[in-house]
C-alpha positions as CSV (number, residue, x, y, z in Angstrom):
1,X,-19.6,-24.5,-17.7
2,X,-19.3,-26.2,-21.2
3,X,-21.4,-28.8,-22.7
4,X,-20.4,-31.6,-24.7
5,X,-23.8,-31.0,-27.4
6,X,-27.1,-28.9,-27.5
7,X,-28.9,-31.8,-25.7
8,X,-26.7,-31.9,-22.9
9,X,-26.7,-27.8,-22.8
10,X,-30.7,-28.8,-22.6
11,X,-30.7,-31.4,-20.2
12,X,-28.4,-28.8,-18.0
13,X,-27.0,-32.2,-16.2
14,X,-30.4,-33.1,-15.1
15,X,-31.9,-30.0,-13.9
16,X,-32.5,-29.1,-17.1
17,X,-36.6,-29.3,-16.5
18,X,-36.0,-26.9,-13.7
19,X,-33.6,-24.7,-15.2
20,X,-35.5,-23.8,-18.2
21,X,-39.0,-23.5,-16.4
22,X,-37.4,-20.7,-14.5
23,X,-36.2,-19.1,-16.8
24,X,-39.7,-19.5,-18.8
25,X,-41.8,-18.3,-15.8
26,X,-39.2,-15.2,-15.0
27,X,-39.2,-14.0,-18.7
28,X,-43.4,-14.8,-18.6
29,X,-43.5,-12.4,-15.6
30,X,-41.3,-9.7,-16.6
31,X,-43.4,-9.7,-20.0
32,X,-46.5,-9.2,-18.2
33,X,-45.1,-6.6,-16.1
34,X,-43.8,-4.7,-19.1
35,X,-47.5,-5.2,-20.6
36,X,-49.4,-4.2,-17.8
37,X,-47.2,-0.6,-17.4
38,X,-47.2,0.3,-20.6
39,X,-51.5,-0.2,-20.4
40,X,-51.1,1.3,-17.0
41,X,-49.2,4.1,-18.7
42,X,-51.4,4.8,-21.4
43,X,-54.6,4.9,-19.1
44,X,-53.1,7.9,-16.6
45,X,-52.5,9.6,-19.7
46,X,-55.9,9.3,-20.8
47,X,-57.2,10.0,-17.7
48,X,-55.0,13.2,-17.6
49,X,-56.3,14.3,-21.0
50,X,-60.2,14.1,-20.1
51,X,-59.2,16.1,-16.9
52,X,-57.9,18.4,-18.6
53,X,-61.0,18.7,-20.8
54,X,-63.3,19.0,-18.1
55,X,-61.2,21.6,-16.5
56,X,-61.2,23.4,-19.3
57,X,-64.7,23.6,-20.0
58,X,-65.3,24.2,-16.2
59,X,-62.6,27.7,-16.8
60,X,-64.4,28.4,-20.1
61,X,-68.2,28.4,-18.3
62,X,-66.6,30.2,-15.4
63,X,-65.1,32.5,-17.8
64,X,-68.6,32.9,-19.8
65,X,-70.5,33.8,-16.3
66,X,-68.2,36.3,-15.4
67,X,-68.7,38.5,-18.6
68,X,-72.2,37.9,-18.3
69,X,-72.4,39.3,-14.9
70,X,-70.1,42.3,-15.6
């Protein structure tokens, strides 16, 4: 489809209102998405790392106990 100028590219042969708020709300949505994974992301890794902490200071006390009792 070709347009004559910019502001009949804008008006998108009356739908233009519609046309553009699509877009607007798809692009808002994926950028949320995008957003909220990557915060998602970053809070299962920080939830792995203090597991990991905890399990190791459960192996190390475990670890302590044992050479105490031999």
């Amino acid at each position: 489809m070709q347009f004559d100028s910019f502001s009949a590219f804008i008006n998108m042969g009356g739908y233009g209102f519609y046309v553009w708020l699509s877009y607007g709300v798809a692009t808002a949505l994926l950028l949320i998405l995008m957003f909220s994974s990557i915060r998602g992301h970053k809070h299962v890794i920080k939830n792995i790392a203090l597991r990991k902490q905890r399990e190791d200071k459960l192996r190390q006390v475990r670890e302590q106990r044992q050479k105490q009792d031999k």
